[in-house]
Backbone as CSV, one residue per row, in Angstrom:
resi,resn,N_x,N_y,N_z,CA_x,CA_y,CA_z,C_x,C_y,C_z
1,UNK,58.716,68.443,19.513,59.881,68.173,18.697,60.748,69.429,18.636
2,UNK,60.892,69.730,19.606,62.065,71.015,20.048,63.377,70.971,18.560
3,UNK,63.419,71.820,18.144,64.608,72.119,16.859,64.228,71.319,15.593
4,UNK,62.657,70.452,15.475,62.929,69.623,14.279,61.256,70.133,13.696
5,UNK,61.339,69.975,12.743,59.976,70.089,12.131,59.647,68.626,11.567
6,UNK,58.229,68.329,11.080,57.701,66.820,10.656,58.601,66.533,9.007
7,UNK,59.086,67.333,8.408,59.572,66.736,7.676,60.933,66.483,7.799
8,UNK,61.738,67.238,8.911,63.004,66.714,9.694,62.737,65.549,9.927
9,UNK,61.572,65.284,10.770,61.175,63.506,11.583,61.185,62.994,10.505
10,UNK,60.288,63.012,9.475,59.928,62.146,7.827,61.498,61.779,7.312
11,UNK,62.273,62.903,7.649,63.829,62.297,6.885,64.475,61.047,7.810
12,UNK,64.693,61.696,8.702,65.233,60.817,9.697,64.724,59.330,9.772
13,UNK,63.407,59.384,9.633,62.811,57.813,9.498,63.145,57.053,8.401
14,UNK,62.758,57.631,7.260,62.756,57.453,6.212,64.301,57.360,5.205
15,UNK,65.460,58.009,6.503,67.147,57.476,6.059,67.620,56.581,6.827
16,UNK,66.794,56.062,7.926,67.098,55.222,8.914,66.627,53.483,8.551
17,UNK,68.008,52.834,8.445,67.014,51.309,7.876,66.196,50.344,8.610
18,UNK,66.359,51.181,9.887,65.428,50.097,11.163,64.143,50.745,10.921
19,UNK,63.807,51.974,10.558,62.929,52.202,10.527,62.077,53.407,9.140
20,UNK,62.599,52.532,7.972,62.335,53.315,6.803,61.318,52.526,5.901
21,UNK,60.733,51.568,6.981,59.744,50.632,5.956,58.693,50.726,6.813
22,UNK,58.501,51.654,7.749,57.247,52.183,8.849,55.896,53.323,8.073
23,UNK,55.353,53.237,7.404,54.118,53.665,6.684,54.376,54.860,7.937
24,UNK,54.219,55.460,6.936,53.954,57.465,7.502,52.824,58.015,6.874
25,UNK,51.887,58.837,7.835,50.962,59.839,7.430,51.248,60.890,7.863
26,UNK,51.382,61.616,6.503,51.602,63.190,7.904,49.990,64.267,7.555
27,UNK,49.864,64.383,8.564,48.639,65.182,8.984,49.361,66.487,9.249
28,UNK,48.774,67.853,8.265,49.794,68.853,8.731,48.896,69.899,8.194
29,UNK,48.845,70.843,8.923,48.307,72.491,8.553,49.069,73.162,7.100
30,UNK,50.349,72.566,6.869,50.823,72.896,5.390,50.488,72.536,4.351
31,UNK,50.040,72.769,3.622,49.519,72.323,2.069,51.292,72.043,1.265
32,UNK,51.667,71.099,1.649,52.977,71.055,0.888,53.352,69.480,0.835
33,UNK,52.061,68.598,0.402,52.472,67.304,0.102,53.381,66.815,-0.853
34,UNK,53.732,67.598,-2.146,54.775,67.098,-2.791,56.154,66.969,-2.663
35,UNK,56.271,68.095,-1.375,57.702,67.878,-0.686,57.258,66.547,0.311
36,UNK,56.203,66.439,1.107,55.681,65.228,1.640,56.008,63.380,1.474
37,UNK,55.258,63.625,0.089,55.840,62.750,-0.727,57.498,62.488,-1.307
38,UNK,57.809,63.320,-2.027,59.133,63.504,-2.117,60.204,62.881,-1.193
39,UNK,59.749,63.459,0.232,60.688,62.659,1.161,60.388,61.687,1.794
40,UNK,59.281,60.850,1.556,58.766,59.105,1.888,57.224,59.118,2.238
41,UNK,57.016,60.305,2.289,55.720,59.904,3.029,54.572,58.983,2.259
42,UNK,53.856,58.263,3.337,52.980,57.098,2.374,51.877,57.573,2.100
43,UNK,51.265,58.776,3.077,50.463,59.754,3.057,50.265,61.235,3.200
44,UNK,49.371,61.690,2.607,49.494,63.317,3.455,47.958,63.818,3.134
45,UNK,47.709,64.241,4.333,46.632,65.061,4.456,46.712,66.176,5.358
46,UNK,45.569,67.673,4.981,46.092,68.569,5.419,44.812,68.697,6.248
47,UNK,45.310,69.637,7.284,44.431,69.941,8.417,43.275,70.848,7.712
48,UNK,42.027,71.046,8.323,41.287,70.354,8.979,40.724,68.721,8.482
49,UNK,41.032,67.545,8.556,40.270,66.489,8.563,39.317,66.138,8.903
50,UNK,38.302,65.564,8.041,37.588,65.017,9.129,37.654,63.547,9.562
51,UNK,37.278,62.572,10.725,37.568,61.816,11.334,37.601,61.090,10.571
52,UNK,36.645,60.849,9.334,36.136,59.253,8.327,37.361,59.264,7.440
53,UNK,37.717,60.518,7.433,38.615,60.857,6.323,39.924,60.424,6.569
54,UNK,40.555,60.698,7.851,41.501,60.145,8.892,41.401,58.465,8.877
55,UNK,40.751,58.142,9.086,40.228,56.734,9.676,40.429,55.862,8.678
56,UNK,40.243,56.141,7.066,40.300,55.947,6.258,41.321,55.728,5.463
57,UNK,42.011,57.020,5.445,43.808,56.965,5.275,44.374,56.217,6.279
58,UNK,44.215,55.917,7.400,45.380,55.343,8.275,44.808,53.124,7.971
59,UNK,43.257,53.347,7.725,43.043,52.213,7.600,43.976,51.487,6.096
60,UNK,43.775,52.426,5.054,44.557,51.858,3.505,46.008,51.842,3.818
61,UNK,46.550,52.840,4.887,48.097,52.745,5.343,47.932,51.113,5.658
62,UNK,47.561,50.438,6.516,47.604,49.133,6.928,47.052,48.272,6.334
63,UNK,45.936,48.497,5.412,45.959,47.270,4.391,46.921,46.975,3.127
64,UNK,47.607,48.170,3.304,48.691,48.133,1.985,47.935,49.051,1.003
65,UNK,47.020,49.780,0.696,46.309,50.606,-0.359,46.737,51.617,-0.496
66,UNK,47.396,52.295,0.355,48.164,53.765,0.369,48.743,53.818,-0.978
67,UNK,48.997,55.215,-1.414,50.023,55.793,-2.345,51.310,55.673,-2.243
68,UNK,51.108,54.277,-1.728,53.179,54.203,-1.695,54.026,54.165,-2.749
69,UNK,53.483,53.841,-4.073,53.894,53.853,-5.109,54.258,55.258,-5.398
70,UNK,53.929,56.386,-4.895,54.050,57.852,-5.447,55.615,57.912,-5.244
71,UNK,56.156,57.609,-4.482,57.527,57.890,-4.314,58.776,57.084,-4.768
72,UNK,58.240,55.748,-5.075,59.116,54.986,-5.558,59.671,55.105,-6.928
73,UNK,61.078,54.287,-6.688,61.779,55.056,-8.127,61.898,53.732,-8.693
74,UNK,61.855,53.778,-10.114,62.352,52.919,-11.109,63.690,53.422,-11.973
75,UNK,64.497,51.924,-11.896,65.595,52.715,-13.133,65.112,51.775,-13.981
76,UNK,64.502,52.070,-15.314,64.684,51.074,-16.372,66.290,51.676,-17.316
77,UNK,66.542,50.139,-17.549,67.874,49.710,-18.119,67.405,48.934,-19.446
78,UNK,66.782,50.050,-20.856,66.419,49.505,-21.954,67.040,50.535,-23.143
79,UNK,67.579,49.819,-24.393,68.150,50.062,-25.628,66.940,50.727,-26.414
80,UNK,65.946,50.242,-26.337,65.076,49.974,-27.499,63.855,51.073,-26.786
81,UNK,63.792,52.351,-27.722,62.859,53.526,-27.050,61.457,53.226,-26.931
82,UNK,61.029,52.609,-27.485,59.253,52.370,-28.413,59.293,51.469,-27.013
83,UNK,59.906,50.574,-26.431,60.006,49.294,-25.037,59.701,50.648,-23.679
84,UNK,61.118,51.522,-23.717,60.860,51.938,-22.818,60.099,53.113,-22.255
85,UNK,59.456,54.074,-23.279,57.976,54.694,-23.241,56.796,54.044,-22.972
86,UNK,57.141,52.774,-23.482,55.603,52.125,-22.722,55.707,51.441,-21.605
87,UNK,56.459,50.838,-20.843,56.988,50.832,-19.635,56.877,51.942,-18.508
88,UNK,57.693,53.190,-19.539,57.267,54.343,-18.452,55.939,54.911,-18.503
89,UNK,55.512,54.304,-19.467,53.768,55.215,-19.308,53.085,54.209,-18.127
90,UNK,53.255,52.716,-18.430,52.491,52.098,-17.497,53.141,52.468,-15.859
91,UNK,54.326,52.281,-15.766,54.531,52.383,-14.558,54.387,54.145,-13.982
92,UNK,54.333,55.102,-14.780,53.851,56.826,-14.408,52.307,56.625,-13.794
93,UNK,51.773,55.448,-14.854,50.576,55.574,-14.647,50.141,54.876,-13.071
94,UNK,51.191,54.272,-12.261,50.648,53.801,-11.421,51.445,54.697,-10.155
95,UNK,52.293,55.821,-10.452,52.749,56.812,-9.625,53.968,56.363,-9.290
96,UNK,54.715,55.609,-10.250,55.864,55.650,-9.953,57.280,56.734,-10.740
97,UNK,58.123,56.996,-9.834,58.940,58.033,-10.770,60.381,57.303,-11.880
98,UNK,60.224,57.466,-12.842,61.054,56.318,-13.820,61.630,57.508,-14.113
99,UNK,63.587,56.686,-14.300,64.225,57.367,-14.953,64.615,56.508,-16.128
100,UNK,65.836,56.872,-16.741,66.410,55.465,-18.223,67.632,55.611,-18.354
101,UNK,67.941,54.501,-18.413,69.140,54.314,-19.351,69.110,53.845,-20.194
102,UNK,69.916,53.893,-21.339,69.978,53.328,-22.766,71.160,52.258,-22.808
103,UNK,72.483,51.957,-21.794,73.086,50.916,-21.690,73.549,50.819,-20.250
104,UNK,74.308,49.628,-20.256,74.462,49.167,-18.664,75.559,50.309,-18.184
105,UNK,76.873,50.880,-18.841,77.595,52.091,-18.113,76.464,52.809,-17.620
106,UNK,75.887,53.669,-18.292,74.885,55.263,-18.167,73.677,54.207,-16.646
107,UNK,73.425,52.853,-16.968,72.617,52.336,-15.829,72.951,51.963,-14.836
108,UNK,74.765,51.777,-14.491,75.353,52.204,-13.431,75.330,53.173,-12.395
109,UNK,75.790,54.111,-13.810,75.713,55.178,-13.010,74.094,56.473,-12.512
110,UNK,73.446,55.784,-12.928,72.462,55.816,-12.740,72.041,55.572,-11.533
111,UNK,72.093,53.844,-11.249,71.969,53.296,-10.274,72.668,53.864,-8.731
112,UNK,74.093,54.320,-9.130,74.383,54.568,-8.151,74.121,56.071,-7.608
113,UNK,73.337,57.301,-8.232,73.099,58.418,-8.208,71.997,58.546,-7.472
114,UNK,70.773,57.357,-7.776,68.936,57.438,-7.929,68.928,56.638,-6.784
115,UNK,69.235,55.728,-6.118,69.276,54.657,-5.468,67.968,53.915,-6.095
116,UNK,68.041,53.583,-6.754,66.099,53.293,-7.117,65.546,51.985,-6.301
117,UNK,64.073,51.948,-6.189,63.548,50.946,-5.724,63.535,49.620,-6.127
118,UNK,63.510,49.938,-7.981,63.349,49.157,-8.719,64.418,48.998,-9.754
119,UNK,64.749,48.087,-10.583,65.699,48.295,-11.349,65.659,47.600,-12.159
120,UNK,64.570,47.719,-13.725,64.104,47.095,-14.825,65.726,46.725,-15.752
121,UNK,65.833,45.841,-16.304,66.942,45.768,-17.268,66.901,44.854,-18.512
122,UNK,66.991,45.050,-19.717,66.886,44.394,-20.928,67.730,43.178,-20.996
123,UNK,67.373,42.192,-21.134,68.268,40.865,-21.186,69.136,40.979,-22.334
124,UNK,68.790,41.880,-23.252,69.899,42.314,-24.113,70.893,42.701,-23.984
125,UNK,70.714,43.418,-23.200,71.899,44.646,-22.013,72.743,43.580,-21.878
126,UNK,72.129,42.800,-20.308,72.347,42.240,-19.580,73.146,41.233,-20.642
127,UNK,72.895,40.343,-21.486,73.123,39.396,-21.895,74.526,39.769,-22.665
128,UNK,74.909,40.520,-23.084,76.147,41.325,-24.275,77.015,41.703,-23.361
129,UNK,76.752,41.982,-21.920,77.762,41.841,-21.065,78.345,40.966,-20.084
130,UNK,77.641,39.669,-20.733,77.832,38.556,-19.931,77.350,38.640,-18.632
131,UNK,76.142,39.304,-18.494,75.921,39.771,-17.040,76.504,40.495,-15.994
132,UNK,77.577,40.768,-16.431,78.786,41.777,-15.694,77.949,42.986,-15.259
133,UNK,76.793,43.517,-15.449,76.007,44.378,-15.092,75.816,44.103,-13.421
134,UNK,74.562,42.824,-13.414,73.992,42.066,-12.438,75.131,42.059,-11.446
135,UNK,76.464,41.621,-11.759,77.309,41.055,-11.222,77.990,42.416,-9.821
136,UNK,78.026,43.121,-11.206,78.741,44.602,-10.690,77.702,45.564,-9.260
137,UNK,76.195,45.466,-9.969,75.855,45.967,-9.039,75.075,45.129,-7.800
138,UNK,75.765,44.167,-7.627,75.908,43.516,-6.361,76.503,44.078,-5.582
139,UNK,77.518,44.724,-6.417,78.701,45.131,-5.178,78.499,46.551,-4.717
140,UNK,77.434,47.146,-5.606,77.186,48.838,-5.386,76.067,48.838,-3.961
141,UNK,76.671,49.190,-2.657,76.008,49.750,-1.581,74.774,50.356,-1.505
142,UNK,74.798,51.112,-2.705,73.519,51.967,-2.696,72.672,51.053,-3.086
143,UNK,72.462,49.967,-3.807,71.650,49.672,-4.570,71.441,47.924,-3.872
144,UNK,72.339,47.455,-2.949,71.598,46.597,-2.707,70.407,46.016,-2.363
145,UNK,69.772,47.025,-2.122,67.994,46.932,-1.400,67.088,46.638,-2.292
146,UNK,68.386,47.573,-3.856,66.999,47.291,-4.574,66.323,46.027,-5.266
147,UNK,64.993,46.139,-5.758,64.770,44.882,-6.691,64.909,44.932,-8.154
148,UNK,65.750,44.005,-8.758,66.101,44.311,-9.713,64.830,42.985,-10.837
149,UNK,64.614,43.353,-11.742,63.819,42.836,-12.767,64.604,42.349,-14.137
150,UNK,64.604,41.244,-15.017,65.225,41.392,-16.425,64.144,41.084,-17.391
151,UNK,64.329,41.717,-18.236,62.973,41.711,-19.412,63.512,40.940,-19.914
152,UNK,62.340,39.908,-20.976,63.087,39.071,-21.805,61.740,38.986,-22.863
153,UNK,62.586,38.725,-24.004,61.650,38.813,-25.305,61.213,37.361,-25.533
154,UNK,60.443,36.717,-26.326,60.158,35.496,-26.766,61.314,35.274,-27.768
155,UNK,61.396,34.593,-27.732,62.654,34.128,-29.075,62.434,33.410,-30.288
């Protein structure tokens, strides 16, 4: 890889949409998985491996078991703090990175800053703006990929 290093390759894959949903391991003599992670990787292990150990990671890469969750982003879009601390504890707890908003402007712009994976939103929100939220970020580029969620209370 003449002029690029593995986390040059990791970007490039990983900004590319033909090929940014391709499970990556990087196997590397650097002890620097959190930049690893950081920029997509589904794995990282550092040299020396041993084979079971290898065999192992590349096998959970393909059953879906990997740490893919470590990198993924959540925007939750909630009013109500006591809702969205426990939200972010459960979803921290499963390695995902959550940010917040407290209304649909600040979760705009949010949205369009974070690109997030995910995009939690209070039917409260949602509902007081006639959905003009939902509506709006249809049209935001960055964020079409993502999946968006609406919470809803019992009534």
């Amino acid at each position: 890889m003449p002029g690029l290093n593995g986390f040059d390759v990791l970007t490039l894959l990983k900004t590319d949409e033909n090929t940014s949903d391709i499970p990556i391991l990087i196997h590397s003599i650097y002890e620097d998985k959190e930049k690893g992670y950081k920029l997509g990787a589904d794995e990282y292990i550092t040299k020396s491996v041993s084979a079971e150990k290898l065999i192992k990671s590349v096998s959970d890469l393909l059953s879906g078991k990997s740490k893919k969750t470590r990198n993924k982003k959540v925007l939750l879009i909630e009013e109500d703090k006591t809702i969205s601390s426990a939200v972010n504890d459960a979803l921290k707890s499963k390695g995902y990175q959550v940010t917040f908003a407290y209304n649909s402007k600040e979760g705009l712009e949010k949205a369009k800053t974070d690109n997030p994976d995910l995009i939690i939103i209070d039917d409260l929100i949602s509902k007081s703006n006639d959905y003009e939220i939902l509506k709006t970020m249809q049209s935001i580029k960055e964020i079409q990929k993502s999946n968006i969620i609406i919470l809803t209370r019992d009534k």
